[in-house]
C-alpha positions in Angstrom: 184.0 237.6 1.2 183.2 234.3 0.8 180.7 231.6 1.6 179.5 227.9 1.8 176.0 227.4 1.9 175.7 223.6 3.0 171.7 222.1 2.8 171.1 218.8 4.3 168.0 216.6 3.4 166.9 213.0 2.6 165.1 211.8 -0.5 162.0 209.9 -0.2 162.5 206.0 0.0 162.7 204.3 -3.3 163.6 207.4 -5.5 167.0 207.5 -5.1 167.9 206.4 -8.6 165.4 208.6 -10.1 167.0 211.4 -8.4 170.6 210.4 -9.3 169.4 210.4 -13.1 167.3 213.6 -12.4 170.8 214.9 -11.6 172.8 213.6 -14.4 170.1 215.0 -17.0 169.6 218.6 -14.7 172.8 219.5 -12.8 174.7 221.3 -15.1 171.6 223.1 -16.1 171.2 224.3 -12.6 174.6 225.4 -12.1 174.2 227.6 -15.5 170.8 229.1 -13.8 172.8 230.7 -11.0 173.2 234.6 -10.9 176.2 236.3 -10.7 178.3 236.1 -7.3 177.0 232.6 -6.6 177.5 229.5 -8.1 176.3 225.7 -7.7 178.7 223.2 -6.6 176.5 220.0 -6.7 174.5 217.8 -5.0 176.7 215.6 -2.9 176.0 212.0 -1.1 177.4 211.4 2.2 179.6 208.7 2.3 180.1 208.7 6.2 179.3 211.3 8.7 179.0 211.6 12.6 176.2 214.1 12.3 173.0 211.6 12.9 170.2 214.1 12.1 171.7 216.2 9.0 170.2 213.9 6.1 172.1 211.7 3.7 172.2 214.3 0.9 174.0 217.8 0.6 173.4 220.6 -1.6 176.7 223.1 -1.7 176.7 226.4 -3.5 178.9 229.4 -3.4 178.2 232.9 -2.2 179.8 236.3 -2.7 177.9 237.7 0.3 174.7 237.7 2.7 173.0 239.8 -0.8 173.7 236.4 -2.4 170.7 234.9 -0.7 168.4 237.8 -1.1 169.3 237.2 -5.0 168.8 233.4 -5.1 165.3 234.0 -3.0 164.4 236.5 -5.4 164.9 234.4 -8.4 162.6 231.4 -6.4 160.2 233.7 -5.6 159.7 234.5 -9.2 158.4 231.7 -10.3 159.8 232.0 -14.6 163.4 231.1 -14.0 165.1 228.5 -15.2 166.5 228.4 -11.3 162.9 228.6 -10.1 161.9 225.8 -12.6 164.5 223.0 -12.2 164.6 223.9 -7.6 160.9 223.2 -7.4 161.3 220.0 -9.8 164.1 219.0 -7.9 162.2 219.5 -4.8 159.7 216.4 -5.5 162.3 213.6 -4.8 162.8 215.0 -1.2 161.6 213.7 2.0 159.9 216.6 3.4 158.0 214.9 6.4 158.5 217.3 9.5 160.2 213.9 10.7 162.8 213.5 8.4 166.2 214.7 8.8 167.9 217.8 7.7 170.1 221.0 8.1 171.4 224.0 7.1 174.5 225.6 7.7 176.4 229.0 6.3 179.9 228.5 6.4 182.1 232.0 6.0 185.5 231.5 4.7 187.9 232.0 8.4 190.1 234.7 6.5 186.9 237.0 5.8 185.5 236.0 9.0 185.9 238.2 13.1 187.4 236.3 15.1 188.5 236.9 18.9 190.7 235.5 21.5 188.4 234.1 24.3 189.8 235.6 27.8 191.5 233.2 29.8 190.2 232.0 33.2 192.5 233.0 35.9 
């Protein structure tokens, strides 16, 4: 199986650039922190979007299954990690007011996924 874990958010006004060179200096160090079966894909900007509530910035990472995120939180939760570490720094350029926009979505890759035909109204 396959998945796309897609997380939505804004950063707070007036850190953008920090963030951007917090990236340059941190991403491929966050990639390497990933376990096994999942992998980092980067921190994307949205360029143009119809979704109005989603936030302007996108994390993606891969997945290998629904254990995936049981791994990731378990590495979070521990605190140590060099995933742990560079998540919560990462964490202070976001916009976290209950306001703010954001979203999460799990996308599962349609050849791995059940799928039906609908019925058809007669």
């Amino acid at each position: 199986m396959e998945f796309i874990a897609e997380s939505g958010f804004n950063i707070r006004q007036g850190k953008e650039e920090e963030f951007q060179d917090w990236l340059v200096e941190n991403e491929a160090k966050l990639a390497a922190s990933y376990p096994e079966g999942t992998a980092f894909l980067g921190v994307f900007v949205v360029t143009w979007s119809t979704e109005k509530e989603a936030g302007s910035w996108r994390t993606l990472e891969r997945l290998d299954s629904y254990g995936a995120q049981d791994r990731l939180a378990a590495l979070m939760k521990d605190g140590t990690s060099e995933y742990s570490r560079l998540w919560r720094e990462m964490s202070v350029f976001g916009d976290w007011d209950r306001a703010a926009p954001w979203s999460q979505s799990l996308l599962k890759r349609a050849t791995d996924a059940t799928v039906w035909n609908t019925p058809k109204e007669e």
